[in-house]
C-alpha positions, 0 to 999 in steps of 0.5 A: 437616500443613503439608506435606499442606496444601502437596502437596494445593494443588499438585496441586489447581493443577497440573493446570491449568497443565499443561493451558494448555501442552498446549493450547498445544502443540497449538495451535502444531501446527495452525499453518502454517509461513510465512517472510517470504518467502513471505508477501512474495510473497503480498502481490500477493493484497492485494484493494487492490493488486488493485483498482489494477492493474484501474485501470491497465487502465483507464487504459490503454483510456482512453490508447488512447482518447485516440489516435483522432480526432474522427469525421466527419459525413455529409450527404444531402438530395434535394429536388423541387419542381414549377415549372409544369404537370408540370415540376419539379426534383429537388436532390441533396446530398451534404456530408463534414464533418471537423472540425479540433482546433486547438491539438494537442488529440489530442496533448495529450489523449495525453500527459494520459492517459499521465501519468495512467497513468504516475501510477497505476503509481507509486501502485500501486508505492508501495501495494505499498512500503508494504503489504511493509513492513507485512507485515515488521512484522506478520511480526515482531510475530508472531515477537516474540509468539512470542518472548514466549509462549516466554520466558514458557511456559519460565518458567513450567516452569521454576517448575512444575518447581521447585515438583514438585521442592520437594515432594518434597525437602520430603515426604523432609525435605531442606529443612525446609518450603515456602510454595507461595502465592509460587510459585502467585502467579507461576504464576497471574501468568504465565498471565494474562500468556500470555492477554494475549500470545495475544490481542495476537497474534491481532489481529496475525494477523488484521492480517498476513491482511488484508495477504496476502489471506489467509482471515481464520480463517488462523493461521500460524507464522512463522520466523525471518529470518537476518539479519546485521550490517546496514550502514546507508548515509549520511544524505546518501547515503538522503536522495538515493536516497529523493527519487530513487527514491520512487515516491510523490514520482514520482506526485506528480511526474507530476501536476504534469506533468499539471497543466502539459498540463492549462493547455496543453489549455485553451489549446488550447480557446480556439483553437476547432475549426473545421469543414471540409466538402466535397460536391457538389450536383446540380440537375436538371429537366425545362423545356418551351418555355413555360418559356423566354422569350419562349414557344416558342424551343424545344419542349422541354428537359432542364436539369443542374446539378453543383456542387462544394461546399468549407464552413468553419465559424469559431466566432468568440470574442467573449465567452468566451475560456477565460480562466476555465478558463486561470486555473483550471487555472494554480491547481490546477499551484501546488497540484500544486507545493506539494504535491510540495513537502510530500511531499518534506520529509516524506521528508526527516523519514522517512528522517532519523527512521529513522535516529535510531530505529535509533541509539537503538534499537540502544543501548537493545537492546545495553545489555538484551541485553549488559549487563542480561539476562547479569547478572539471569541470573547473579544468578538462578542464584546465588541458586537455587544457594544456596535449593537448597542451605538451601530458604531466600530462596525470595522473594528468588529468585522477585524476582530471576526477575520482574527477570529475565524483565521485563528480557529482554522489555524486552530482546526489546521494544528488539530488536523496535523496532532490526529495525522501525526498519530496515524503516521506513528501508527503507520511507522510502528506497524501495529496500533498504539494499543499493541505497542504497548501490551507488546507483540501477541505471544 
C-alpha cells in the first residue's frame, strides 16, 4: 500500500513538472538569437545617445553662427523746408554704419562655440562608453540567468528522473520502499527557484531593451562569448591611459578651456564697440534776388551743397566697466578646475577599485570552480552510487545535491562578478585592455 500511496503521489505530481520544462522549452524557442556583438552595435539605436548627437547638430549651426559679423545699419532722410515766398530747400542724407567689436569678440565668440561643440562630442562619446559597457552587463546577467534556469532545470531532471526510476525499481522490489516527500520538497524548491530566476531575468531584458533601443515586449537568447585568458595591463600603465583617454575628463577639460575664453570674452566686453559711419549729405534750394543781401544783385539763383560725412560713436565707460561679470566669470574657471580635479581622482578610484575587484574575484571563482564544485560533484556521485546499490541514505544524498548545486551557483555567481569586474576595468580605463597595453595610437 505504501508503494501504491508512493507511485499515486508521484504521478499526481509529476505531470506538472514536466509541464514547466515543456513551457520552458517552448519559451527558449521564441526567443531570438543575440550575440554581444550584435547588440553592441545596436547600442547607437539608444533613444538618449540619439538626442546627443542632434545636440551636436545644433552646436555645430550655432559655431557657424558665431563666424558671421554684426550687420551694418542703413540710414535715409529727405527734408524740405520753405524759406520764403515759393523758395525752398530740399536735404538729402544718406549714412552706412558698421559697427566695430573690439577686443576679438568674433573670434572669441568662435573658439567658446567650438569648445562647446568639442565638449558635446566627448559627453556623447563617453554616453556611448558608458551605455556599451552597460550593455555587456546586461548581456551577461542575461547569460548568467540562462546559466542558472539550465543548472537548475538539469537538476531538476536529474531528481525527476531518479524519482520515475525509483518507482519502479521499488514496484519490482529491488529496493525495499521509498519516502517521495524528500525528493517532492526539492522538486517543489527547485520550481520556486525557477519562477524566481525567470522573473529576475525579465527585468534584465527589459533593462538590456531600453539600452539597445530595442521594443520593450523583445525577448532574446544571448550566446556565449569566447573569451581567452585575459591579460590585464599595469596599475600604473591603466591609470595613465584612463586620465589620457577618458572622454569624461576631456569634456570637463574643454569646459575649463571654456571658462578661460568665457573671462577673456568679458574682458573684451568691457572694451565697448564702437560705431563707424560714413555718408553723404546734399543741401539744395531754389534762391531768388530778394533773397540776397542787399535785394536785387541777382534775379535769380540755384544753390547745391554736397557734403561728405565720416561719424564715430565712443561709448565711454564711466560707471560700469564689467568688473562684476570679470569676477564672475574668473569664478565659475575655479569651479571648472575643481571639478576637473574631482573627476580625476574619482578615475583614479575606478580603475584601481577595478583592479582589486577582478583579483578578489578571480580567487573566489577558481577556489568554487577548481576546488569545491569538483569535490561536491564527486561526493554526490559516490553517494548515489551507494543509495542505488541498497535504496538507502536517500537524504544524505539529496543534502549533498543541495550543497552541490549552491556551490556551483556560488561558483557561476564569482564568474559572473571576475567577467563584470573586467568590463568595469574597461569602462574605467576608457579604451579595451589591448589598448591599454600598446598604448594610445600615435
Amino acid at each position: 500500500m505504501m508503494n501504491d500511496l508512493a507511485h499515486s503521489t508521484f504521478y499526481r505530481q509529476f505531470p506538472l513538472a514536466l509541464l514547466i520544462l515543456v513551457s520552458f522549452t517552448l519559451q527558449l524557442g521564441a526567443q531570438q538569437q543575440l550575440t554581444l556583438e550584435e547588440a553592441l552595435d545596436q547600442a547607437r539605436n539608444n533613444p538618449a545617445y540619439q538626442a546627443q548627437q542632434q545636440q551636436i547638430q545644433v552646436l555645430e549651426a550655432q559655431l557657424q553662427q558665431a563666424a558671421r559679423r554684426p550687420n551694418p545699419q542703413f540710414e535715409a532722410d529727405y527734408e524740405t523746408e520753405a524759406l520764403s515766398g515759393s523758395a525752398g530747400t530740399q536735404e538729402l542724407s544718406l549714412l552706412l554704419v558698421q559697427t566695430w567689436e573690439r577686443g576679438g569678440k568674433r573670434q572669441l565668440r568662435q573658439q567658446i562655440a567650438q569648445t562647446q561643440l568639442e565638449q558635446a562630442i566627448l559627453e556623447a562619446e563617453n554616453y556611448l562608453r558608458v551605455l556599451t559597457s552597460e550593455i555587456r552587463l546586461a548581456y551577461l546577467e542575461l547569460l548568467w540567468s540562462q546559466k542558472r534556469s539550465s543548472l537548475i532545470e538539469s537538476h531538476s531532471e536529474r531528481i525527476n528522473n531518479l524519482l520515475q526510476l525509483d518507482l519502479v525499481r521499488v514496484e519490482q522490489g529491488e529496493i525495499p520502499t521509498l519516502n517521495t516527500d524528500q525528493l517532492q520538497t526539492e522538486i517543489t524548491t527547485l520550481e520556486a527557484l525557477k519562477g524566481q530566476l525567470e522573473t529576475e531575468r525579465w527585468q534584465t531584458q527589459y533593462e538590456f531593451n531600453i539600452l539597445i533601443g530595442s521594443a520593450a515586449e523583445a525577448e532574446y537568447r544571448v550566446v556565449e562569448e569566447e573569451t581567452g585568458v585575459i591579460d590585464l595591463p599595469d596599475p600604473d600603465q591603466a591609470l595613465r591611459f584612463a586620465l589620457a583617454n577618458r572622454p569624461d575628463l576631456g569634456a570637463l577639460r574643454t569646459r575649463v578651456n571654456q571658462a578661460n575664453l568665457e573671462v577673456s570674452m568679458e574682458e573684451a566686453a568691457a572694451k565697448r564697440d564702437w560705431d563707424l559711419g560714413v555718408g553723404y549729405h546734399l543741401t539744395r534750394g531754389d534762391l531768388e534776388a530778394d533773397d540776397f543781401v542787399p535785394r536785387g544783385i541777382l534775379q535769380s539763383a540755384n544753390s547745391a551743397t554736397n557734403s561728405f560725412h565720416l561719424t564715430l560713436s565712443v561709448p565711454l565707460s564711466l560707471w560700469d566697466d564689467n568688473s562684476g561679470n570679470i569676477a564672475s566669470r574668473l569664478a565659475a574657471r575655479g569651479v571648472r578646475e575643481r571639478e576637473l580635479v574631482q573627476a580625476e581622482s574619482r578615475v583614479r578610484s575606478q580603475v584601481l577599485s577595478a583592479f582589486r575587484g577582478h583579483r578578489l574575484n578571480q580567487r573566489s571563482r577558481d577556489l568554487y570552480l577548481n576546488t569545491l564544485v569538483p569535490r561536491l560533484e564527486e561526493n554526490g556521485q559516490r553517494l548515489e552510487a551507494a543509495y542505488q546499490l541498497t535504496g538507502n541514505n536517500l537524504g544524505d544524498w539529496i543534502g549533498i545535491q543541495q550543497d552541490f548545486l549552491e556551490a556551483a551557483l556560488q561558483g557561476m555567481e564569482a564568474d559572473f562578478q571576475a567577467r563584470r569586474s573586467v568590463i568595469k576595468l574597461i569602462e574605467a580605463v576608457g579604451g579595451s585592455l589591448v589598448e591599454v597595453t600598446q598604448g594610445p595610437p600615435s
